[in-house]
N, C-alpha and C positions, 0 to 999 in steps of 0.2 A: 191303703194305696195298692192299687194292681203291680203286679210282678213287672209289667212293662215299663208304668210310668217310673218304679224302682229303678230298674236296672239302665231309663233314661239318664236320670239325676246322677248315677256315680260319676264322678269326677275319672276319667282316662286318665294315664299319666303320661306326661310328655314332658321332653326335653327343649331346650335352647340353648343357644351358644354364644357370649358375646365373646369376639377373637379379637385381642389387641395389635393394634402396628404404633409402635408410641403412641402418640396422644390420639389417634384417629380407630374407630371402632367400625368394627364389618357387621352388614344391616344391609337386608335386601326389600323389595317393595313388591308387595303382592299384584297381584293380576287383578283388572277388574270383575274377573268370573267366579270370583274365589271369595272365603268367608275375609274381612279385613282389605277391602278395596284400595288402591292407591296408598296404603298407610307401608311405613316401612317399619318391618318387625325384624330379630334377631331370626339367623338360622334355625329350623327345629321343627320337630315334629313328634307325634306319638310315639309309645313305645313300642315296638314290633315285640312277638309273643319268644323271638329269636334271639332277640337281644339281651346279652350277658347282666348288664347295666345299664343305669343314666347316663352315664357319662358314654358307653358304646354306641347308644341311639342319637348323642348329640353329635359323637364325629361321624355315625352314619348319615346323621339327616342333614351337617353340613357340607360333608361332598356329595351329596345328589342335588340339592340344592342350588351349592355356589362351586362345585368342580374342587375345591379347598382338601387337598389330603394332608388333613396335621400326621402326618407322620416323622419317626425321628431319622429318617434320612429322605434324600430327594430321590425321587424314579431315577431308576436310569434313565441315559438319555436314549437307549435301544428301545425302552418301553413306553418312555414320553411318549409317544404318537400314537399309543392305544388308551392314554386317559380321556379323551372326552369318550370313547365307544363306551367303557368300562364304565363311567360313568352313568353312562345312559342308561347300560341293563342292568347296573346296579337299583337306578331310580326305577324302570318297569317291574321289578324282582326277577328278570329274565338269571339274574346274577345275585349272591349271598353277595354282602360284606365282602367277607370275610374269603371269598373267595376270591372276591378282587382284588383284594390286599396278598393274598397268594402269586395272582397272577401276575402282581405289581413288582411282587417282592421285595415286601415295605412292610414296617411296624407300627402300629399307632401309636402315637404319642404317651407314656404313663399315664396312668388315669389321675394320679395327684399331679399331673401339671394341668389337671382341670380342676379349678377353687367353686366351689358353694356359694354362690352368690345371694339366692332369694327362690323361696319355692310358691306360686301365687296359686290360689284353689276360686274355679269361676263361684261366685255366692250361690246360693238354692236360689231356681228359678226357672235358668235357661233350659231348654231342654238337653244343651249339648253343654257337657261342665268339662272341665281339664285341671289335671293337678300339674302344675307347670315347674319345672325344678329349672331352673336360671343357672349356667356356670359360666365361669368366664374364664380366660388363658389367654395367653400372648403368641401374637404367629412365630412359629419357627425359623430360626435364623434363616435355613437355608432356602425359605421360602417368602416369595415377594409378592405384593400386595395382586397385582395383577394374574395371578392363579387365583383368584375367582373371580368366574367368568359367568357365573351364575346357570340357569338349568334348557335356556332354549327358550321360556317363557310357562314350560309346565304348570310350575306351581310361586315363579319369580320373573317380572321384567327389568330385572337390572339388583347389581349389586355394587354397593357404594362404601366407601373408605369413607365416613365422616368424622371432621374432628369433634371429639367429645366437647371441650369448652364452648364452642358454637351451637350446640345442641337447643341447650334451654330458650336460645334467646330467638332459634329458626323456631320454635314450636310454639312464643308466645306470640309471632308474629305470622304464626299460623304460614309459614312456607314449606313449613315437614309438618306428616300428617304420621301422630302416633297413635296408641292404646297409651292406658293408665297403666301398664306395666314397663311398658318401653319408654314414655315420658317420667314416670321417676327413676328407673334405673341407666336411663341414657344422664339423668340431672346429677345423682346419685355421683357415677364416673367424673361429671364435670367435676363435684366439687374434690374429688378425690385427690387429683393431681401430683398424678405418677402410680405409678405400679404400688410402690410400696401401701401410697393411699388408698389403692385401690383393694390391697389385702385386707386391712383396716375396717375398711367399709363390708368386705365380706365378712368379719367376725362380727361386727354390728349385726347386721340385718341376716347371713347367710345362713340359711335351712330354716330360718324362719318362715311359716303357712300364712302367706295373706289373704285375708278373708274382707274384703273392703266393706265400708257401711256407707251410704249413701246420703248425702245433705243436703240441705239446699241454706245458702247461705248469701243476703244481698244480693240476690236471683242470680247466681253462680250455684253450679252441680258443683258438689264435694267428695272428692270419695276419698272416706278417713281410712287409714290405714292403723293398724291394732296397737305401732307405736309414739305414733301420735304425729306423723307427717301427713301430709294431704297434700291430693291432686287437686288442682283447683281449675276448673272449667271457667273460661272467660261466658259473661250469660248471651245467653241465645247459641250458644256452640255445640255440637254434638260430640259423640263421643270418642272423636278423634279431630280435637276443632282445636282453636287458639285456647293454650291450658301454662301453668306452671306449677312447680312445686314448691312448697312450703312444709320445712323443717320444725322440728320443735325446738333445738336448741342453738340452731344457724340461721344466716340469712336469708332471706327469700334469695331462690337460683334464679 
């Protein structure tokens, strides 16, 4: 294999972030110009060569993002009125991080109050692969839902509070448009029910590498997962069409 087509295939590593507000989860919706059209995926994105950590690229890539500064206190209200600029050249790179957390004069949140959720690796193929590390956390008291406000339309047209239990049954009736990582881990939350459930669920699955195998089953796409759940594509759907999940040892969500 040419050096190129190698160094195609590695898998980047990137981050995401699912942010809790009680039962409702923060989930923004791509742009039509952008890779994931219309589908609504979790905050996140690669890992800059800058960044400390996973867990620092997910609270970087969710305030550029969605404006959202998990941080453990609130701005002041003197600096309030320079978070969306900060934000902005934080998103251009006109701005470090880290220097607008300076400028903020704010702390990021501990990195253990962001949990391991699920690390998904794209299969050999594509030319563009991603090793995706999934964490999840609960929005900070002193912060209200309504602080993300998402990026302008950069790289998001909107950013939405949806309740988790609602999840599975908007995706099989095809009115939310996901990936097979965000339709089992938005089903995953459903069946959780409550924070503590949703620890639970990260010791199950969390830092586990998904490497999906593809099926076809009663002309429905399957992509089985390594422990034996599956996404199941309603047939004739694509890959972000009417789908649900299917447990090994639970109910169909």
């Amino acid at each position: 294999m040419a050096p190129s087509s190698e160094k195609a295939a590695t898998p980047r590593k990137a981050a995401a972030l699912l942010v809790l507000s009680g039962n409702r989860v923060l989930m923004v919706k791509r742009p039509n110009h952008l890779s994931y059209p219309g589908a609504f995926v979790f905050p996140g994105g690669t890992v800059s060569p800058s960044d400390p950590s996973i867990m620092y690229t997910a609270l970087r890539e969710t305030f550029e993002e969605t404006g959202l500064l998990l941080s453990t206190t609130p701005v002041h209200p003197g600096r309030r009125r320079f978070l969306a600029t900060v934000q902005k050249q934080v998103h251009s790179g006109e701005l470090s991080f880290d220097e607008a957390l300076e400028a903020l004069d704010v702390s990021l949140i501990p990195t253990g109050d962001l949990v391991p959720f699920s690390v998904w690796t794209t299969p050999h193929g594509p030319p563009k692969r991603y090793e995706t590390h999934f964490l999840v956390t609960r929005l900070p008291a002193h912060l209200s839902e309504e602080a993300a406000v998402g990026d302008g339309g950069i790289e998001v047209v909107g950013t939405h509070w949806l309740p988790v239990e609602r999840i599975p049954a908007w995706i099989r009736e095809g009115r939310t448009r996901m990936h097979s990582a965000q339709i089992y881990l938005t089903s995953r939350l459903a069946w959780a029910g409550g924070w503590d459930g949703v620890l639970e669920v990260a010791r199950d699955i969390g830092g586990t590498e998904v490497l999906m195998r593809r099926t076809v089953e009663d002309g429905r796409r399957v992509e089985n997962l390594p422990n034996g759940d599956k996404v199941v594509y309603e047939a004739g759907e694509g890959s972000a069409g009417k789908a649900w999940v299917e447990l090994t040892d639970r109910a169909r969500l």
